[in-house]
N, C-alpha and C positions, 0 to 999 in steps of 0.2 A: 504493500500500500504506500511504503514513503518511497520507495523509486517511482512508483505512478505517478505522484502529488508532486515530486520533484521534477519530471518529466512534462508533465501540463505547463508548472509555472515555469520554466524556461523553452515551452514553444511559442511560436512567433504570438498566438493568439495570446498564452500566459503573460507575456512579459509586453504584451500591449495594453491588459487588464491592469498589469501590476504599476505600469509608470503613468495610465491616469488615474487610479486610485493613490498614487505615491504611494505604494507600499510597499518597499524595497525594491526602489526602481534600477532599470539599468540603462547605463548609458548605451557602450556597445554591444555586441554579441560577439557571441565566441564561437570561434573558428573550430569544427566538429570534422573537416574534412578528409576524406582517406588518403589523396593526393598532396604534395606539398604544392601551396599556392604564393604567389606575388601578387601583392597587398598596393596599391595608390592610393595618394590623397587625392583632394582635389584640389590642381594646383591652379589661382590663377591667372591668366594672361589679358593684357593689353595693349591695344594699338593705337587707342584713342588718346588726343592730344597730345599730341608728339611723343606716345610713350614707344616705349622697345622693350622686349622682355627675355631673360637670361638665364636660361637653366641649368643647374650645375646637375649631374649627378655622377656615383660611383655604379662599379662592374661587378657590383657586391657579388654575385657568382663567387666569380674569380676574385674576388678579394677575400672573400670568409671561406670557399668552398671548393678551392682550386678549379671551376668550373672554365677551361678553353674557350669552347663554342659557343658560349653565350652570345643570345643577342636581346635588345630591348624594341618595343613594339612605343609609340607617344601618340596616343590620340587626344586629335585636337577637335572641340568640341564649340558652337560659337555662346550663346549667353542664355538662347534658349534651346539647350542640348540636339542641335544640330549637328552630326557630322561631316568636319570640315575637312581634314585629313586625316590620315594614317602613317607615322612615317617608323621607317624602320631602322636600324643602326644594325651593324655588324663593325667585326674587327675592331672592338672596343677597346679602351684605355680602362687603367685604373681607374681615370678622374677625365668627367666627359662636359661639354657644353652643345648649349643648342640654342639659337636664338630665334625668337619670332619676331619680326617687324610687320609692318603693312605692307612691304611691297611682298613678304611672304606671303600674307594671306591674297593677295590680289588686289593689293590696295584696300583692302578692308581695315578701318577705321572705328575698332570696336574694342571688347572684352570679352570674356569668356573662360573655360575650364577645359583642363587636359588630364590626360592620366597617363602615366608610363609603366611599363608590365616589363618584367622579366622573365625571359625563356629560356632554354635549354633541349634537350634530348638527353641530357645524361642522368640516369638514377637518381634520385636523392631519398633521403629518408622521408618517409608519408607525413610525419608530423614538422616539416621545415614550413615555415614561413617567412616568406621575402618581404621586408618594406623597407623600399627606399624615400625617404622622409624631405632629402633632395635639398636645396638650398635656391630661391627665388630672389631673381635679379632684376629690377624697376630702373630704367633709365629717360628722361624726361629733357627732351631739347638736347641730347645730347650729353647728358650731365652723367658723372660719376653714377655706379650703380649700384642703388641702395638695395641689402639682400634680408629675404627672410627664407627660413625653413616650413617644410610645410604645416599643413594647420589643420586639416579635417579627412581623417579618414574614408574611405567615400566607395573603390569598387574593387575585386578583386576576383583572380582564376588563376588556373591551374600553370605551373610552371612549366609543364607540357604544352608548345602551340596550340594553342583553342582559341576559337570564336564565342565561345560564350563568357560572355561576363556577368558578373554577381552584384549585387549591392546590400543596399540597407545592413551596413554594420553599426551606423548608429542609429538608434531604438528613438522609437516616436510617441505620444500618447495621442488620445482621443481629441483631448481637448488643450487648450491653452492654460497651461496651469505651471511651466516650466517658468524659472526666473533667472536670469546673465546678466550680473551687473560688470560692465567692463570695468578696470582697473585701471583707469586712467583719469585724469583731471583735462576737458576739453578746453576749458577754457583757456584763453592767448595766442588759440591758432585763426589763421586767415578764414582756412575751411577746412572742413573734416570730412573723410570718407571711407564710409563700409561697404566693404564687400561681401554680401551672406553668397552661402553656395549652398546648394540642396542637395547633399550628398545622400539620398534614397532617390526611390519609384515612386514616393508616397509624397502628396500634394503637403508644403509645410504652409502655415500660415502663423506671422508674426505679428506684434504691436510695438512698436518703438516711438516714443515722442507723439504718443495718441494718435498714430497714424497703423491702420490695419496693411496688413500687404502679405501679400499669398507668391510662393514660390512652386510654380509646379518642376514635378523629378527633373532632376539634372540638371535644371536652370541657375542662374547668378544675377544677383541684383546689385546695383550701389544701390545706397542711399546717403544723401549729406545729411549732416548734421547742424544741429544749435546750441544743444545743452553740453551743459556742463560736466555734468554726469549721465550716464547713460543707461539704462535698465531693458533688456531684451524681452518680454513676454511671449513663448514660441508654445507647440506641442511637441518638438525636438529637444531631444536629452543633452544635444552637443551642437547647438547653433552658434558656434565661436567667429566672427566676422576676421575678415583682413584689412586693418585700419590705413589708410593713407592722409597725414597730417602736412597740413601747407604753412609756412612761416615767410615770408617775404618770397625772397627765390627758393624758398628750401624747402624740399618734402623729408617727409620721414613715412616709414612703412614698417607694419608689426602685425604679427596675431594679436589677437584681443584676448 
């Protein structure tokens, strides 16, 4: 009877019951898979106003797992989860870059979210998990490039070549009842800007600054800001934004 009851409350239906009742919520989910899988966030990209965007990441393969033939898979997605590309990497480095501008995208002048996957052919143990966490580079007129690491976990599949991908690892409730208060003091900057991502299948909807705003799957929104302090009201366990802060000529860029 307590492997049933334990069974129930972490299936998808259980642990939907238990984070809007708040009772003993969970953020993400746990990885139950028989195959070892590579884990992304949602990382994301801009093109709009003179931005350019710089991806660092490693061959962790071949860096933790002495894996050779490794290669990485980067899909590029635009704001409301359209796909844009697919691109692929072989003959990889330890330590890799990858830039998007606008004239990559075709002269598209926007934002949006990508995910990068690792692959193989060779064995690994069933219970490996790959995440590369990655380090994000924001350059603006041409300026130095301010970097952050990634922020929200978001899709994930088999480290074996496959076409299907996975999501919702982080857990949603029914209703808006979740609260993020960012750790930051707005005030003194020009302008502020969040960037939420919707890293499930499932429609989120938030309240920030008594303004309602719904993200459907896969999509990414800014929204500017005014106050001082900030307080997120979501049905997402892990609605963590990516902040970009203006100062004269100066931005700055961070998870919240």
């Amino acid at each position: 009877m307590k492997s049933l009851i334990k069974f129930l409350a972490n299936s998808e239906l259980g642990v939907l019951i238990r984070n809007t009742l708040n009772f003993k919520p969970v953020d993400l989910g746990l990885f139950t898979y028989k195959v070892p899988i590579t884990v992304s966030d949602a990382f994301l990209w801009r093109t709009d106003n003179d931005y350019k965007t710089k991806f660092k990441y490693s061959d962790i393969l071949n860096l933790f797992y002495k894996v050779k033939n490794s290669f990485v898979e980067i899909h590029i997605y635009s704001k409301n989860n359209q796909l844009l590309k697919i691109e692929k990497f072989s003959n990889l480095n330890i330590s890799n870059e990858f830039e998007i501008t606008s004239e990559y995208l075709n002269n598209l002048q926007d934002y949006g979210l990508f995910y990068i996957y690792h692959f193989t052919k060779d064995k690994l143990d069933n219970q490996k998990i790959i995440n590369n966490r990655c380090y994000l580079g924001y350059s603006k007129n041409d300026s130095l490039y301010s970097f952050v690491h990634g922020n929200t976990l978001a899709k994930f599949t088999t480290i074996y070549p496959s076409k299907k991908i996975y999501s919702n690892i982080v857990k949603t409730s029914i209703y808006k009842n979740q609260y993020y208060t960012i750790q930051k003091f707005f005030s003194g900057f020009d302008k502020n800007e969040l960037f939420f991502a919707n890293p499930t299948n499932k429609i989120l909807k938030f309240n920030l600054e008594k303004k309602n705003y719904i993200l459907p799957p896969g999509s990414c929104q800014v929204v500017e800001t005014t106050s001082s302090i900030l307080t997120i009201k979501s049905n997402c366990l892990f609605l963590r934004p990516t902040v970009f802060s203006y100062r004269n000529n100066y931005f700055d860029v961070h998870h919240s």
